[in-house]
Backbone bond lengths (Angstrom), bond angles and torsions (degrees), N, CA, C in turn:
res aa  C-N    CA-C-N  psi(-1)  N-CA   C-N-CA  omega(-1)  CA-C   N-CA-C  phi
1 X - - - 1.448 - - 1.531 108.78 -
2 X 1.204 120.31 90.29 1.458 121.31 156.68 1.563 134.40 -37.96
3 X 1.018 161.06 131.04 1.455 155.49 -160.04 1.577 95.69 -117.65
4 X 1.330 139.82 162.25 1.370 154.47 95.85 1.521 100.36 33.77
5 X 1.320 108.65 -79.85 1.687 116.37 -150.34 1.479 76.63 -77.42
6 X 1.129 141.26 -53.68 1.694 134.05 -140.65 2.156 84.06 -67.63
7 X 1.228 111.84 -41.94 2.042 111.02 176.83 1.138 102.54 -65.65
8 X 0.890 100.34 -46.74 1.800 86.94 -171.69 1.509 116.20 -66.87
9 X 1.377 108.10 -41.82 1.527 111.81 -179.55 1.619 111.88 -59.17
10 X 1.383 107.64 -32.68 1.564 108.59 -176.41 1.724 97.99 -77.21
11 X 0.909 138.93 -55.92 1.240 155.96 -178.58 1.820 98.76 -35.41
12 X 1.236 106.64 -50.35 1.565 110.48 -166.89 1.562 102.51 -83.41
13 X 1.644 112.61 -17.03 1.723 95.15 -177.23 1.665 82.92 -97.27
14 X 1.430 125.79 -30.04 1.986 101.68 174.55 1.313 104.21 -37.46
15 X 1.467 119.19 -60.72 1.477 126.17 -167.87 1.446 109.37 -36.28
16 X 1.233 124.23 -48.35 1.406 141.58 -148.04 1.624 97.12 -75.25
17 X 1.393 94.26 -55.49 1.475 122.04 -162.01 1.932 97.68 -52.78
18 X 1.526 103.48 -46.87 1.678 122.13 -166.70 1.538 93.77 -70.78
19 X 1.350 131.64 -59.69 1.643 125.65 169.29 1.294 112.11 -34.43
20 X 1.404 130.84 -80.64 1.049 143.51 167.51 2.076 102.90 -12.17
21 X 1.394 94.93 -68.20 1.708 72.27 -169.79 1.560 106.43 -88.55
22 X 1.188 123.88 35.30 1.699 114.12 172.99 1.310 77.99 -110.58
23 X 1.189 131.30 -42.81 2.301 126.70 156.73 1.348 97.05 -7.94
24 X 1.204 100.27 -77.71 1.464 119.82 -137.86 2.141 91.14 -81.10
25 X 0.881 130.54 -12.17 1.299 139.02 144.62 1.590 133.17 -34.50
26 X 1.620 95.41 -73.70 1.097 110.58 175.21 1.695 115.12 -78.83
27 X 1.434 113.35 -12.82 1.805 130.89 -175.24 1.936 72.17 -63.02
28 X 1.019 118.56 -62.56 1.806 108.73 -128.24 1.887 92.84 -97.61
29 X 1.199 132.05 10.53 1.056 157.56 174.96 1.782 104.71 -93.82
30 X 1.322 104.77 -58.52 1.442 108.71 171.84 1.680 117.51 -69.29
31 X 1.284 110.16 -19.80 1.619 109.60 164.71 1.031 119.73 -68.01
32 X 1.144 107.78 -45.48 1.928 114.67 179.59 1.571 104.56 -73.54
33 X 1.156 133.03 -15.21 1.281 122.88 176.71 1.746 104.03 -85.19
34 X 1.366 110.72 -43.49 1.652 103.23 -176.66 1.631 119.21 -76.85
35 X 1.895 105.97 -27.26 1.039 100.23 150.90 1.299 150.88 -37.71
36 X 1.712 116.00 -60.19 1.271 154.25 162.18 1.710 83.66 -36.63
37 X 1.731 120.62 -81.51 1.203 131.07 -152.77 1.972 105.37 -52.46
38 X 1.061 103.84 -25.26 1.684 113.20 -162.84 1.540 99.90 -92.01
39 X 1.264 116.42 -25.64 1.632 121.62 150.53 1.491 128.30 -41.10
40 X 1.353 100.05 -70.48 1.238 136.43 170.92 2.017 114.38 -34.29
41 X 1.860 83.10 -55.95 1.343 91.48 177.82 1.849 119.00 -76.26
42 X 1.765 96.93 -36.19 1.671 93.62 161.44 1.958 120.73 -38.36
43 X 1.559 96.14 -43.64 1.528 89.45 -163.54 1.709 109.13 -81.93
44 X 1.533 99.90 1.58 1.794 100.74 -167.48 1.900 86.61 -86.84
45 X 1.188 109.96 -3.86 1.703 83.35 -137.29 2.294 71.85 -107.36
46 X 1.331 108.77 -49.12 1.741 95.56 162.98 1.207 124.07 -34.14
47 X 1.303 115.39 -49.27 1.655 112.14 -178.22 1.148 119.25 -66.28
48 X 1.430 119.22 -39.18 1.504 120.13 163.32 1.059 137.13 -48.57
49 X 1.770 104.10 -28.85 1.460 105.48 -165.86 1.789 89.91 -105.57
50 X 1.709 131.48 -10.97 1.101 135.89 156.13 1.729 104.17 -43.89
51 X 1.043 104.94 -50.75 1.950 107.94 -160.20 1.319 104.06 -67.34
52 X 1.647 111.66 -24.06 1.349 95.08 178.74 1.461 118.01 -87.02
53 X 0.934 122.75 9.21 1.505 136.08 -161.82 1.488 121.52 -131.43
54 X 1.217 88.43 -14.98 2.290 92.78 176.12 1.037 106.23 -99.47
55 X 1.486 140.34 -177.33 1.178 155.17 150.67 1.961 99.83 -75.98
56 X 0.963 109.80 -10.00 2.058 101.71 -170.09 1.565 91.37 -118.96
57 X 1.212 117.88 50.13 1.633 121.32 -162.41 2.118 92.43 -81.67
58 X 0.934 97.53 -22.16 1.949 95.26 177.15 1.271 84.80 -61.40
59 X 1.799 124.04 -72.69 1.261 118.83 -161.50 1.573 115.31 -15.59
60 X 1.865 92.04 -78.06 1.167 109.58 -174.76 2.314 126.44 -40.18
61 X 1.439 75.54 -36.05 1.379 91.76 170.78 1.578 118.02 -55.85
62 X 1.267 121.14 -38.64 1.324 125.54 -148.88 1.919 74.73 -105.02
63 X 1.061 121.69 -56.77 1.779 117.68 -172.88 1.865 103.13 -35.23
64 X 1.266 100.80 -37.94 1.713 115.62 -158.40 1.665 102.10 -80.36
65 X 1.238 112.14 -36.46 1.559 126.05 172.90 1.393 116.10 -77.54
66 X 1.419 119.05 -10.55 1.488 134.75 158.96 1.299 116.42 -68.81
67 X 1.356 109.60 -48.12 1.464 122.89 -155.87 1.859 91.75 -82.26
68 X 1.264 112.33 -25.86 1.351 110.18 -159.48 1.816 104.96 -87.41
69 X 1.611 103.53 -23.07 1.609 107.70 165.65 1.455 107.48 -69.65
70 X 1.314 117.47 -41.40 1.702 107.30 -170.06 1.574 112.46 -70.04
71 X 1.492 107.74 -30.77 1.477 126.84 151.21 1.702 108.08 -23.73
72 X 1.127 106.43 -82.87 1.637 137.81 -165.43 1.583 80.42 -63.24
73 X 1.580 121.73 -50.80 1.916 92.88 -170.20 2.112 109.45 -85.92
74 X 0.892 111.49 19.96 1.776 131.99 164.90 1.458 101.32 -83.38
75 X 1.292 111.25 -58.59 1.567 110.62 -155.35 1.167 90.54 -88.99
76 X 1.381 137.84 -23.83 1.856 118.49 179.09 1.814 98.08 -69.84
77 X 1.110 126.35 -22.97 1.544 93.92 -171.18 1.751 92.43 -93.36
78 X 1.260 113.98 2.97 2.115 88.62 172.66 1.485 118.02 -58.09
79 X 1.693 114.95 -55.65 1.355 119.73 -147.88 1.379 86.28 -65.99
80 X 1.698 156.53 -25.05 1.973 141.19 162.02 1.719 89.69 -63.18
81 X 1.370 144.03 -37.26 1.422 112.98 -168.52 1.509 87.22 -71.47
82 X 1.124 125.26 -107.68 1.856 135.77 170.70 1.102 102.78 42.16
83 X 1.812 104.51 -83.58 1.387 113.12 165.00 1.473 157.14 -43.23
84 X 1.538 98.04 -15.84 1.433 116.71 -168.59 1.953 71.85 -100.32
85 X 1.401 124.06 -78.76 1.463 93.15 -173.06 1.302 144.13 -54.45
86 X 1.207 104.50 5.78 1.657 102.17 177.39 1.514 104.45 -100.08
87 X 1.115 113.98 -12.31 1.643 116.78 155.05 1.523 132.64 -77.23
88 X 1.591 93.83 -30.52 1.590 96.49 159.46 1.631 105.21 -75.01
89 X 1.215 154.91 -55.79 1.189 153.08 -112.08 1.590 75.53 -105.93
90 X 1.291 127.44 -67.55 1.361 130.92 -168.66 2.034 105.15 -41.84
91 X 1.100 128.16 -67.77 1.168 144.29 174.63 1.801 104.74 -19.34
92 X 1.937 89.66 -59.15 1.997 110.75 -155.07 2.131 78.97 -74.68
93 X 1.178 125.19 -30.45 1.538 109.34 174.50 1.372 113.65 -61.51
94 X 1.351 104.71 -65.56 1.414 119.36 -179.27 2.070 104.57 -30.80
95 X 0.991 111.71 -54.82 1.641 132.17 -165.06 1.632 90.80 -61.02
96 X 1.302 107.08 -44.97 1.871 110.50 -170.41 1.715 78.59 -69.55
97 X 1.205 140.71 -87.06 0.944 123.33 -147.72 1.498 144.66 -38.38
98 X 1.571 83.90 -35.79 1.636 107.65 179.23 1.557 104.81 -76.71
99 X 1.159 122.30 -49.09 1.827 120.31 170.42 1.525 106.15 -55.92
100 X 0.973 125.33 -42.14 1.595 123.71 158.25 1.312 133.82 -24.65
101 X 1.422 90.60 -51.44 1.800 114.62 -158.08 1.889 91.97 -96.82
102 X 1.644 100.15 -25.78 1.661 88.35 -172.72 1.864 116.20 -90.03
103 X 1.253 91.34 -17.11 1.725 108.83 170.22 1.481 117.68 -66.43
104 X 1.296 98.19 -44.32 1.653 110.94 170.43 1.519 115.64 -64.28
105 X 1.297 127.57 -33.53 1.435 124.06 172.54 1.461 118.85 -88.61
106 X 1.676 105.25 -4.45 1.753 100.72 179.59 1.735 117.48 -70.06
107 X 1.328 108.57 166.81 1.668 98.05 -163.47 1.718 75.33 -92.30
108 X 0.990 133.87 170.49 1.306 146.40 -173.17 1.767 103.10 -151.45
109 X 1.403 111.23 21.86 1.362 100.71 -168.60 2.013 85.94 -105.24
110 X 1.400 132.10 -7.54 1.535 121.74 144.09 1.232 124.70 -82.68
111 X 1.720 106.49 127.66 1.718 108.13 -153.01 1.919 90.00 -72.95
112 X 1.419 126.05 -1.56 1.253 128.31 176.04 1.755 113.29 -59.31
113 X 1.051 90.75 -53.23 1.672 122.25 -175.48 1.409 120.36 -66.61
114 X 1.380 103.71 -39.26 1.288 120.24 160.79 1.500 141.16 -65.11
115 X 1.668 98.37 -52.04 1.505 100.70 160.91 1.554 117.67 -59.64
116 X 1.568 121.06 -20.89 1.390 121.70 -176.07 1.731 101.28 -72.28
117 X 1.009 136.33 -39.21 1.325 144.51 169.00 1.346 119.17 -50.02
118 X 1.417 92.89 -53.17 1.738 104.88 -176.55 1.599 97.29 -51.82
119 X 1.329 126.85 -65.26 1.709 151.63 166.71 1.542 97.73 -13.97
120 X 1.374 109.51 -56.04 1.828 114.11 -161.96 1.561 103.25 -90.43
121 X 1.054 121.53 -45.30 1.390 118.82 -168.91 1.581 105.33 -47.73
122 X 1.411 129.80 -63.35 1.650 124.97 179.99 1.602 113.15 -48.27
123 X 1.080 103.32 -39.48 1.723 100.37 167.65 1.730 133.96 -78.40
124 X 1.372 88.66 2.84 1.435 87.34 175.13 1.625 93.80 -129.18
125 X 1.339 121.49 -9.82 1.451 106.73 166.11 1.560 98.54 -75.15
126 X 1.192 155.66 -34.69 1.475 149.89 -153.01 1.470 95.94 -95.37
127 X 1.598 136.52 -44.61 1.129 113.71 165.01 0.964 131.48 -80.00
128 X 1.498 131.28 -1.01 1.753 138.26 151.16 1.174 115.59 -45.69
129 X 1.551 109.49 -39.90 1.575 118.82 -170.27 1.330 113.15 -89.22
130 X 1.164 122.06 -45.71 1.693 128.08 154.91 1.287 108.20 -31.96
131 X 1.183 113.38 -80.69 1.593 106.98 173.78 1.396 142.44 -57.44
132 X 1.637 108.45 -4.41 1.401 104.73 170.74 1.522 105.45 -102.64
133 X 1.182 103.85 -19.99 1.492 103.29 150.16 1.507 141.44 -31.49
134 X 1.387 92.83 -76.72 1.251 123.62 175.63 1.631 112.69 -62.95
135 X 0.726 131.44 -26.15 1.942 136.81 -173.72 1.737 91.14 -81.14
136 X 1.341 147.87 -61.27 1.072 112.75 170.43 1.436 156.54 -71.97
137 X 1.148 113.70 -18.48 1.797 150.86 127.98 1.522 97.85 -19.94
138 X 1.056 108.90 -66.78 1.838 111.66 -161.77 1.671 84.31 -74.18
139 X 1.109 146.96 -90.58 1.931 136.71 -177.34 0.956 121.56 -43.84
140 X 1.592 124.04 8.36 1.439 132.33 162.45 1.934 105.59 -85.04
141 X 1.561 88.65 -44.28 1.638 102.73 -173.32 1.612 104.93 -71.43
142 X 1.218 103.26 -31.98 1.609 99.12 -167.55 1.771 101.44 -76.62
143 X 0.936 96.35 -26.92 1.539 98.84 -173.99 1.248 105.77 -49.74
144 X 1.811 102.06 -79.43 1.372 115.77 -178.56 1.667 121.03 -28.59
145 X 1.828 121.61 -47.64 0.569 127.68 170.03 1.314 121.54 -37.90
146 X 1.404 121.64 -66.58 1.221 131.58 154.36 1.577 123.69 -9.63
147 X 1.284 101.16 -60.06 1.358 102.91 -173.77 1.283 118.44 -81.40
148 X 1.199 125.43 -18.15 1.283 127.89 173.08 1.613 103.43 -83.78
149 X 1.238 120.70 -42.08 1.332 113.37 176.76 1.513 109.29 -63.61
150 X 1.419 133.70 -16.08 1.629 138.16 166.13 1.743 105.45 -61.48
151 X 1.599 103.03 -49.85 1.263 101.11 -169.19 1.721 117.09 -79.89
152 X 1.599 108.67 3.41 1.441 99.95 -171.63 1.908 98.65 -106.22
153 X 1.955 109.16 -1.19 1.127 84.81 166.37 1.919 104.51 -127.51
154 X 1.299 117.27 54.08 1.320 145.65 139.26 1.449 114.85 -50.71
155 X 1.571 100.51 -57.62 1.474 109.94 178.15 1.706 113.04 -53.28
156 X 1.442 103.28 124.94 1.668 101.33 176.37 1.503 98.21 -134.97
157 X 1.726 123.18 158.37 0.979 104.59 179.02 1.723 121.48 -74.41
158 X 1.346 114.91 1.68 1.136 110.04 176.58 1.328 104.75 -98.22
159 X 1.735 131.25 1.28 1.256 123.86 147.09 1.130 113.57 -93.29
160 X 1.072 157.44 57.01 1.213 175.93 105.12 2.002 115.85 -64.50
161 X 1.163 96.74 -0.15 1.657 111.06 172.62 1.563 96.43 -94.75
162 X 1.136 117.97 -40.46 1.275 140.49 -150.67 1.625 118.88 -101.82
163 X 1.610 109.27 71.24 1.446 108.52 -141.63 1.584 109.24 -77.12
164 X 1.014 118.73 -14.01 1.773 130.26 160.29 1.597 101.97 -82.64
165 X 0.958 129.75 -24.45 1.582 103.76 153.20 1.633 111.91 -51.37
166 X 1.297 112.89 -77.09 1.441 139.46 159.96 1.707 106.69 7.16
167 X 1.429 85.72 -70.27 1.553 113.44 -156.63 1.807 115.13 -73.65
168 X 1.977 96.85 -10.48 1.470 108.03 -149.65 1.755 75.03 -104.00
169 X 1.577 125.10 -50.35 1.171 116.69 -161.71 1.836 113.51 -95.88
170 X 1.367 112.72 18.31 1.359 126.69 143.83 1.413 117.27 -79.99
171 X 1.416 116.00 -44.18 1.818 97.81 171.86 1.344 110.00 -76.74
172 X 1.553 108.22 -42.28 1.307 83.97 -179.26 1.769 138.97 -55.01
173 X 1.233 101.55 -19.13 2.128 114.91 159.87 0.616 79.07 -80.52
174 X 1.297 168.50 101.74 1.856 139.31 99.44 0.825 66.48 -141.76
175 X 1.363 167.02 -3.24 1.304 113.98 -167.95 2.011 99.13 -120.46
176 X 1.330 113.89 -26.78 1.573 133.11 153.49 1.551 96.22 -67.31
177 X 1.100 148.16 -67.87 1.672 131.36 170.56 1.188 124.72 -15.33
178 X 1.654 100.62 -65.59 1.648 103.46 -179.43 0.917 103.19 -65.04
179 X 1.322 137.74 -31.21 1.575 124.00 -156.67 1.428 101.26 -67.87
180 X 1.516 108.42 -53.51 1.556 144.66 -167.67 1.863 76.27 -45.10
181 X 1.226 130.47 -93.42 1.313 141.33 -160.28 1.287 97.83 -25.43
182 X 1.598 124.82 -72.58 1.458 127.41 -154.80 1.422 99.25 -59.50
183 X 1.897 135.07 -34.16 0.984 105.84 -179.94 1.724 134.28 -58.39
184 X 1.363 74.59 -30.99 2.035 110.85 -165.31 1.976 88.92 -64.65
185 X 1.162 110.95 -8.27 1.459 96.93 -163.22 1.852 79.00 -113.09
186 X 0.865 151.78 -32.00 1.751 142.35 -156.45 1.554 70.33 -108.94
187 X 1.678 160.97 34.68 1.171 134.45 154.77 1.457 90.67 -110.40
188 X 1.616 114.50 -54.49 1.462 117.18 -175.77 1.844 116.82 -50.41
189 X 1.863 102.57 -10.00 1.509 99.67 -177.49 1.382 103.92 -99.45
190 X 1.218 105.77 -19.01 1.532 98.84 -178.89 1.862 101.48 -101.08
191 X 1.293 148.82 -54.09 1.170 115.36 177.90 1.439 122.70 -46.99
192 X 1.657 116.42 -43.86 1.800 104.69 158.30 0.976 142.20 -30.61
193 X 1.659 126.56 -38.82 1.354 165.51 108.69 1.755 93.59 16.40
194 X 1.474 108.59 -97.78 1.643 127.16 -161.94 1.835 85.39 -72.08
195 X 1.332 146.05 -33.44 1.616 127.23 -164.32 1.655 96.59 -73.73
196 X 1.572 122.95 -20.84 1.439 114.49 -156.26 1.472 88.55 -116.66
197 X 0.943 146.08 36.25 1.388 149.97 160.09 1.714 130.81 -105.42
């Protein structure tokens, strides 16, 4: 005999379970964007080091100040991915909580009712943990993001005269990129983690 709270409680870790992989959605969505972006930054950072080395080194200069806008238009669409997962991740908590709160009020004195609990509790302890996981990982990534998206609009064309400007706010994205990536990669292992559980 199932109860009310025993549906609802299952209902709230589905919920959890469904966040979790629109997570894990937007996780592998955000790879291809820093990917894409870490491309981008490969080709900013050749031209730079082209300009110092050709005779058409403006050219190269102005190619590298290209690469660093398409840069800057990469990193404007992260902070809607970021955001869209920290709304999923927030939601798949919220869902642990409420299966929490509804397990705790079930009568457990039918061994029916009970074994159904016993059933839910491991699945909502593993996506509790996924997700508390995952929420600092993801504001580690967003950060970085951040900062590399600061440093890709550093670039001005009147820093673009200024080839250690140039040269200073190319590592600095590569170097918040990679970071940005490795998080995006220990988030995509751990929402995979809580979606396959």
């Amino acid at each position: 005999m199932t109860t009310d709270t025993t549906l609802s409680a299952a209902d709230a870790v589905f919920g959890a379970e469904q966040a979790v992989s629109r997570a894990c959605w937007v996780v592998e969505e955000l790879q291809g964007t820093i990917a894409s972006a870490l491309r981008v930054l490969d080709d900013a950072e050749l031209d730079s080091a082209k300009a110092k080395l050709s005779e058409r080194g403006s050219f190269y200069l102005e190619a590298a100040g290209e690469h660093m806008g398409r840069l800057r238009t990469r990193c404007n669409d992260m902070p809607a991915l970021t955001n869209d997962l920290f709304a999923h991740l927030h939601r798949a908590s919220q869902s642990v909580t409420d299966a929490r709160t509804l397990l705790d009020l079930a009568d457990t004195s039918d061994p029916v009712i009970a074994s159904e609990i016993a059933q839910l509790k491991p699945r909502i302890a593993v996506v509790g943990e996924m997700v508390a996981l995952a929420k600092p990982v993801a504001q580690l990534a967003a950060q970085h993001v951040e900062t590399a998206h600061q440093a890709s609009r550093d670039v001005t064309t009147l820093g673009l005269l200024e080839p250690i400007s140039l040269e200073r706010s190319i590592a600095t994205a590569g170097k918040e990129l990679g970071r940005a990536d490795e998080d995006v990669r220990l988030l995509g292992i751990i929402v995979d983690h809580a979606a396959a559980s």
